[in-house]
C-alpha positions in Angstrom: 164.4 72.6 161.9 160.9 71.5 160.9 159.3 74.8 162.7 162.3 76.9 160.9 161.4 76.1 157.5 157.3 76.0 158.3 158.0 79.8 159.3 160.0 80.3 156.1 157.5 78.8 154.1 154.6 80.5 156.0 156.5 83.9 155.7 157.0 83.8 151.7 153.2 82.5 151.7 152.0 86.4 152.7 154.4 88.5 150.4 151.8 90.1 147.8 152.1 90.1 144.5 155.2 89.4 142.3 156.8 91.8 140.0 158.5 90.3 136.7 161.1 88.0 136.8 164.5 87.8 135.5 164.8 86.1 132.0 167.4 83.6 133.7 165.1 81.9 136.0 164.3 78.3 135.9 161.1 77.9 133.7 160.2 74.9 136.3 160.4 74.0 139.4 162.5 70.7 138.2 164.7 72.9 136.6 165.5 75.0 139.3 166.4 72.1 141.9 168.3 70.2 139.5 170.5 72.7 137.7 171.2 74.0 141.2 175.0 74.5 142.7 176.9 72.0 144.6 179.9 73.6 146.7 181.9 71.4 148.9 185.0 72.7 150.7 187.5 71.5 153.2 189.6 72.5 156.2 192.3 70.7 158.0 193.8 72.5 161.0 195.8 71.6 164.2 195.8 74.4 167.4 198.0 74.0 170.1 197.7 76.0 173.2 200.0 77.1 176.1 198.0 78.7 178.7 199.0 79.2 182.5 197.5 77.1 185.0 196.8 74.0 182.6 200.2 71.3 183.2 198.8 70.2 180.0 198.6 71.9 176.6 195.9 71.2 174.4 196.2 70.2 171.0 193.6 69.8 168.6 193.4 68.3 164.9 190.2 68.9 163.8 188.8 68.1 160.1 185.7 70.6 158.9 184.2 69.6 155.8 181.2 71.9 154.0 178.7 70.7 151.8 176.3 73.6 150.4 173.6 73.5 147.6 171.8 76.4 146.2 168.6 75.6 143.9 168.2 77.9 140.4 165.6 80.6 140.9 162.2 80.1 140.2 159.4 82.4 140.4 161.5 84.9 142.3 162.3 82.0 145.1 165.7 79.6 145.7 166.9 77.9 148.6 169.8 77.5 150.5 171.1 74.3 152.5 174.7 74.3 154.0 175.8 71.0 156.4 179.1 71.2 158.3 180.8 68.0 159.4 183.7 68.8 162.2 186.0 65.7 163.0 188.4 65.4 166.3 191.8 63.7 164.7 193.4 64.7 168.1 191.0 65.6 170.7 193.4 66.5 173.6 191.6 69.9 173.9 188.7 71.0 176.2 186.0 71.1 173.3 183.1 72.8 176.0 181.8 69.2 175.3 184.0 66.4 175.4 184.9 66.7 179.3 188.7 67.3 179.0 188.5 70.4 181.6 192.5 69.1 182.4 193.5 71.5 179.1 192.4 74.8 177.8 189.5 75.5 175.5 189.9 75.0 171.6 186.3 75.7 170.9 185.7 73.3 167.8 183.7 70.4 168.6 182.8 67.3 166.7 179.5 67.9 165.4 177.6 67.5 162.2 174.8 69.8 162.2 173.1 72.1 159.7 174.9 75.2 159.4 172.5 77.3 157.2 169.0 76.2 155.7 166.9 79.1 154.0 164.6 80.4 151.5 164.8 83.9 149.5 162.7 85.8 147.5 164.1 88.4 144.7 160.2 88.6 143.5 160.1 92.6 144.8 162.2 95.0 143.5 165.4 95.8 144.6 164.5 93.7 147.8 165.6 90.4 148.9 164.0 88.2 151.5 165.4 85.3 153.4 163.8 83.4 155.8 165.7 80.4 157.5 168.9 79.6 159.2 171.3 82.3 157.6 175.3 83.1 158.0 175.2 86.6 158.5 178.1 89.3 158.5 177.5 92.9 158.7 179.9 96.0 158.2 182.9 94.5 160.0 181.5 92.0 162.1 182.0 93.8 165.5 178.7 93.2 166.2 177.8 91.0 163.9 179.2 87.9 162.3 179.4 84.3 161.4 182.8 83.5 163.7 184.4 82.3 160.5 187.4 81.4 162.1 186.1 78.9 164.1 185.4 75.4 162.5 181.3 75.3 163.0 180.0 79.2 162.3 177.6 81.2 164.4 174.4 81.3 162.4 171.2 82.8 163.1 167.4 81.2 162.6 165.8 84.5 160.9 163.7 86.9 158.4 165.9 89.0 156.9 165.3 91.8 154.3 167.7 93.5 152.2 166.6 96.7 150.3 168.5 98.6 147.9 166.8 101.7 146.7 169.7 102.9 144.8 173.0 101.5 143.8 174.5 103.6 147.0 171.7 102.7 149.6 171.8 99.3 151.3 168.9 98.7 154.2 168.9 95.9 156.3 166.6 94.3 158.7 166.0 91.5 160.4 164.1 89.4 163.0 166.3 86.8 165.2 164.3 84.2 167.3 167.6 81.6 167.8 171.4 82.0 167.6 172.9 78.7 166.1 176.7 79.7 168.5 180.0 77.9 167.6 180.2 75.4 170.5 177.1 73.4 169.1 173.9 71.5 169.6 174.9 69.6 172.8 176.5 72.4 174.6 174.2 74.3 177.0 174.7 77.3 175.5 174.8 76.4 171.9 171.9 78.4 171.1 170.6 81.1 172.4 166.9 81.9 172.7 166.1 85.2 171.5 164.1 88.4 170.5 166.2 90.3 168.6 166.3 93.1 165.9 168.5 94.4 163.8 168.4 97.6 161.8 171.3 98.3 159.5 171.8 101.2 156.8 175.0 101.7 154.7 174.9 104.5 151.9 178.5 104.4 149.7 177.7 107.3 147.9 180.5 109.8 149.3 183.7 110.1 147.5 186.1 109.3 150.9 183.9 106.4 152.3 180.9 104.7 153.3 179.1 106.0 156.1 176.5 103.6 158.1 174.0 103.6 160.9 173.0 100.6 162.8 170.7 99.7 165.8 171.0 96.3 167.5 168.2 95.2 170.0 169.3 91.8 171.7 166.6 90.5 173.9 168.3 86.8 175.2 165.7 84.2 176.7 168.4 82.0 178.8 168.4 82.7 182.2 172.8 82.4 181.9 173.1 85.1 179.6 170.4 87.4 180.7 172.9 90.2 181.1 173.7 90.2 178.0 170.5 91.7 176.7 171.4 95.1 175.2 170.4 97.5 172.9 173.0 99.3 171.0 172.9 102.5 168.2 176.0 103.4 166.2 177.5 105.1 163.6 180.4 104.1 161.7 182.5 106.2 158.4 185.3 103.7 156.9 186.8 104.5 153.1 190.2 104.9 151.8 191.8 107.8 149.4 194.9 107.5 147.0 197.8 110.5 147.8 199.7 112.1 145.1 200.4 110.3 142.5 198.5 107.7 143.3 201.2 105.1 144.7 200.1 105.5 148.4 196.8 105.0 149.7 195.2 106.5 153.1 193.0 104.3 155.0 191.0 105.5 157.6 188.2 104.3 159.9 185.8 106.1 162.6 183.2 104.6 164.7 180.7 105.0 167.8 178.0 103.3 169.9 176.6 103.6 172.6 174.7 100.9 174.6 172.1 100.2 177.5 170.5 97.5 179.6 167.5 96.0 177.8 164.4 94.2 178.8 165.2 91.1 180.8 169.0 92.3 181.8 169.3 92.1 185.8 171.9 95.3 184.8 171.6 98.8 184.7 174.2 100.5 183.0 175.2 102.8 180.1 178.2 102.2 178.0 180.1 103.7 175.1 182.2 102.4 172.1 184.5 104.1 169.9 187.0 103.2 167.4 189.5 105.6 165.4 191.9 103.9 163.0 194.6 105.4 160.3 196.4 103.8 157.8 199.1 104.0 154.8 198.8 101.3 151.7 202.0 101.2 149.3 204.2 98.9 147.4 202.5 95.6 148.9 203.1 96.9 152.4 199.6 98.0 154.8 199.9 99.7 158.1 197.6 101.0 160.2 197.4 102.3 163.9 194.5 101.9 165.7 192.2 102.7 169.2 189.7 100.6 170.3 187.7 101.1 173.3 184.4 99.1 174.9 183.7 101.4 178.2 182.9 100.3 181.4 180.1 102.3 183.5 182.3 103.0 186.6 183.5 99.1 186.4 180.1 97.9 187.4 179.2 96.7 183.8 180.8 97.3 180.3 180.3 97.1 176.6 179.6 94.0 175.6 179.2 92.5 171.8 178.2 89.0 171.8 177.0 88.1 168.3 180.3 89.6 166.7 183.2 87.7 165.1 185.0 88.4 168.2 188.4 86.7 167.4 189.0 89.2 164.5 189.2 92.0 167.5 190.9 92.5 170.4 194.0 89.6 169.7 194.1 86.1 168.4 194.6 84.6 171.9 191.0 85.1 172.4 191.1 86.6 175.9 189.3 89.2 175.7 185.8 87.2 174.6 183.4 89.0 176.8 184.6 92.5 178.1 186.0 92.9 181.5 183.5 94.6 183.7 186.5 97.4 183.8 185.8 97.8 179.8 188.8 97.5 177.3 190.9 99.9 175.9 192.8 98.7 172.6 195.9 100.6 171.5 197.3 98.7 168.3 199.4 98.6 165.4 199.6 96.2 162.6 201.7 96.0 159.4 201.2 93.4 156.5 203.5 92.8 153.5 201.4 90.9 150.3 203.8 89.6 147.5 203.0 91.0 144.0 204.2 91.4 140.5 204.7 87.8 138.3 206.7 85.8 140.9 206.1 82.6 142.0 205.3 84.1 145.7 202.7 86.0 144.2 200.6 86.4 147.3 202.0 85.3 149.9 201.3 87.7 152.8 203.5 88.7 156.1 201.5 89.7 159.0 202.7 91.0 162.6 200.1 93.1 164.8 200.4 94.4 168.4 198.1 95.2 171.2 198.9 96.7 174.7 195.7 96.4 176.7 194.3 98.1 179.6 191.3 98.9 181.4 188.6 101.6 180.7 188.2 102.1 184.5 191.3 100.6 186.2 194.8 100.1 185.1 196.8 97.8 182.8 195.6 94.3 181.1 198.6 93.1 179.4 200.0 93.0 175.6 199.5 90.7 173.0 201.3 90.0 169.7 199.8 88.0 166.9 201.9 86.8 163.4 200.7 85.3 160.3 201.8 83.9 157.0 199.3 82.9 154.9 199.3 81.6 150.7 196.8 80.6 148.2 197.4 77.5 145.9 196.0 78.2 142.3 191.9 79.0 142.8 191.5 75.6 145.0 194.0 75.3 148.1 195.3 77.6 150.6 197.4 77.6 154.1 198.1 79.9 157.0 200.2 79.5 159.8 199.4 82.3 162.4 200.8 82.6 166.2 199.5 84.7 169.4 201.2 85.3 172.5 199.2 87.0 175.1 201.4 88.4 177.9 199.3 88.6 181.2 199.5 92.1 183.7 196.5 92.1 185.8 194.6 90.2 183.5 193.9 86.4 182.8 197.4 84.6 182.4 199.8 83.8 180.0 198.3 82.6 176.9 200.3 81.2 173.2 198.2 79.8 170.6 199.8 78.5 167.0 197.5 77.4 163.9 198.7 75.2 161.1 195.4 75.2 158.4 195.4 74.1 155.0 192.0 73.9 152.9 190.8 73.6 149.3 187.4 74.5 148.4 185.7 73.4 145.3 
C-alpha cells in the first residue's frame, strides 16, 4: 500500500498545469479533508450449498461491513479510502482459506483489508484521473468488474483516465499493475501480478443505443495463471426503443470479441465471443431471450474472461467460472415482474431465468435455473432471497445454492 499511494502521488506530481477550478472546491486543504463524506454500509448473508460429491453442505453466515471516506476537492485533487471488514458467523464453508476442503467453496473469507485507496484529479478538462486502488466496472462487466456479489470486491491497483470530449463520447484508459481478487490477501492467488491495459470508448449519441469499442491486453505475472494472458478487441451496441404508444419497450443487445494468446501464455489459440439478446418491457413485467457464446479453438483452448463479474453470466450456481476448454454456448431466457403504482409492495421484484448449456465444440453441459425475490426498505435497508439449481449432463455435477441477504447502507 505504501508503493501504491507513492505512485499515485508521484503520478499527479507530473500532470502540467491546472486549468480553473470549480467554485465549490474546498478553499483549503483542511477544508477539504474535514468536510469530506463518511459512508458506512452493511451486509448480512447466509449461503448454503448442495453440491454432488461433498456428504456435507456448506453453510456460510458471513457479516461484510464497508467503511468509505471521500475528502472535498481541492485544487482539482480528492481522495478516496474504502475498508471492508468480512466476518465468518458460521464458517462450515471451504473459504479457499480456512482449510475446510470437506464442503464446497463459498468464496467469502474473513478478512479485513483495504478495498479501494486512490487519488483523482478533475484539474484538466473534461478529464479525470485516478491513481490508486480503484473498484472498476465497465459496460456490463463481462470483462470487467468489481464481483459485487461477492462479500470482498475484485479491485484493481491502477492509473486510470476518463475523458469526455463531449456529452456523448466517454474514453477510458488505464494501466493495471495488480488485481486486488475476491478470495483475499492470504490466498495464493489473491492477487494477481500484472501488465495490463485497457482501452475503452462508449459514444451514446445514436437515437436506438450506445455503441462501444474496447481492447483488453492482460499480461498475468504468476506462473498459475499464465494461460490466462490474453488480448481481446470487441464491439458491443445495447439501447432500448419504446413501440407504439409508448407502453411497451424493446430491448435489444449485440456484441463481439475476438481473443488471442498474449505474451507469456504457454497457449496458442484464437477464440471468438458473441452475444445477441432481445427483449420486451411492459406493465412492470421484463423479458428477454438471449445467446451467449465463449468459443473454443477446436477444444484445445477457449475464451476466457477473468477480470469480469462472472457470477452475473452464465448462472448463479457459478459453474461455469473459467470456460470449458470445449467453450460455452448460453441459450437463455429470463422474465422479471417489479411491483409499481402506490402499493405498499411497491418494488418488490419476481425474478426466474433459465439456461440450457452446452459446448462450443462437443455436446451438452447441462441446464440451470436461477429465482429471485428481492425488496428495498425506505432509502436504508434492503433483502433478497435468490436460489440456483444447476442440473449436471456431461459437465461438473449437481449444484443448488440459496442466499438469504439483508443490508442497510447509510
Amino acid at each position: 500500500m505504501r508503493t501504491l499511494l507513492l505512485t499515485s502521488v508521484a503520478a499527479f506530481s507530473l500532470l502540467g498545469a491546472s486549468q480553473a477550478f470549480a467554485a465549490d472546491e474546498a478553499e483549503t486543504l483542511v477544508d477539504a479533508i474535514t468536510n469530506g463524506k463518511t459512508n458506512i454500509n452493511f451486509r448480512l448473508r447466509n449461503e448454503n450449498v448442495s453440491q454432488d460429491g461433498f456428504a456435507e453442505n456448506a453453510n456460510a453466515l458471513t457479516l461484510r461491513t464497508r467503511l468509505k471516506y471521500s475528502t472535498g476537492v481541492f485544487k482539482g485533487f480528492a481522495a478516496v479510502i474504502e475498508v471492508d471488514n468480512v466476518l465468518a458467523l458460521d464458517n462450515n464453508y471451504n473459504s479457499t482459506i480456512n482449510g475446510r476442503t470437506n464442503r464446497p467453496v463459498v468464496a467469502d473469507p474473513k478478512i479485513t483489508e483495504i478495498n479501494q485507496a486512490y487519488l483523482s484529479y478533475t484539474g484538466i478538462a473534461k478529464t479525470t484521473l485516478k491513481a490508486g486502488r480503484v473498484a472498476l466496472n465497465l459496460d456490463n462487466q463481462r470483462f470487467i468488474g468489481t464481483v459485487g456479489w461477492r462479500q470482498n470486491d475484485q479491485t484493481y491497483d491502477m492509473l486510470a483516465g476518463i475523458v469526455k470530449p463531449n456529452d456523448d463520447l466517454t474514453l477510458t484508459g488505464g494501466y493495471v499493475w495488480n488485481v486486488n481478487r475476491i478470495f483475499g490477501d492470504d490466498n495464493p492467488l489473491g492477487n494477481l501480478d500484472t501488465n495490463t491495459f485497457i482501452l475503452n470508448g462508449k459514444y451514446t449519441g445514436f437515437d436506438l443505443g450506445n455503441l462501444t469499442a474496447y481492447g483488453l491486453f492482460i499480461d498475468l505475472n504468476d506462473t498459475a495463471v499464465l494461460g490466462l494472458s490474453s488480448q481481446t478487441l470487441g464491439i458491443r451496441f445495447d439501447g432500448k426503443q419504446k413501440l407504439g404508444n409508448g407502453n411497451v419497450t424493446a430491448l435489444y443487445e449485440l456484441e463481439f470479441a475476438t481473443q488471442s494468446d498474449y505474451k507469456d501464455s504457454p497457449l496458442n489459440y484464437n477464440a471468438q465471443y458473441y452475444h445477441i439478446m432481445g427483449g420486451l418491457s411492459a406493465g412492470g413485467f421484463t423479458g428477454k431471450i438471449g445467446y451467449e457464446v465463449l468459443g473454443s479453438d477446436n477444444g484445445l483452448a477457449s475464451f476466457q474472461t477473468p477480470l469480469a463479474t462472472l457470477h452475473k453470466f452464465n448462472g448463479w450456481a457459478d459453474t461455469f467460472l473459467n470456460t470449458p476448454a470445449g467453450g460455452l454456448e448460453d441459450f437463455y431466457g429470463s422474465l422479471f415482474y417489479k411491483v409499481g403504482g402506490d402499493s405498499k409492495l411497491k418494488g418488490l421484484t419476481f425474478g426466474a431465468i433459465y439456461h440450457d448449456f452446452s459446448a462450443d465444440v462437443g455436446g451438452s453441459y447441462g441446464n440451470e435455473i436461477n429465482l429471485l425475490i428481492k425488496k428495498n426498505f425506505g432509502k436504508n435497508f434492503y433483502g433478497a432471497l435468490k436460489y440456483a439449481n444447476y442440473n449436471a449432463d456431461g459437465f461438473s455435477v449437481d449444484t443448488k445454492k440459496m442466499w438469504v441477504t439483508i443490508g442497510a447502507n447509510y
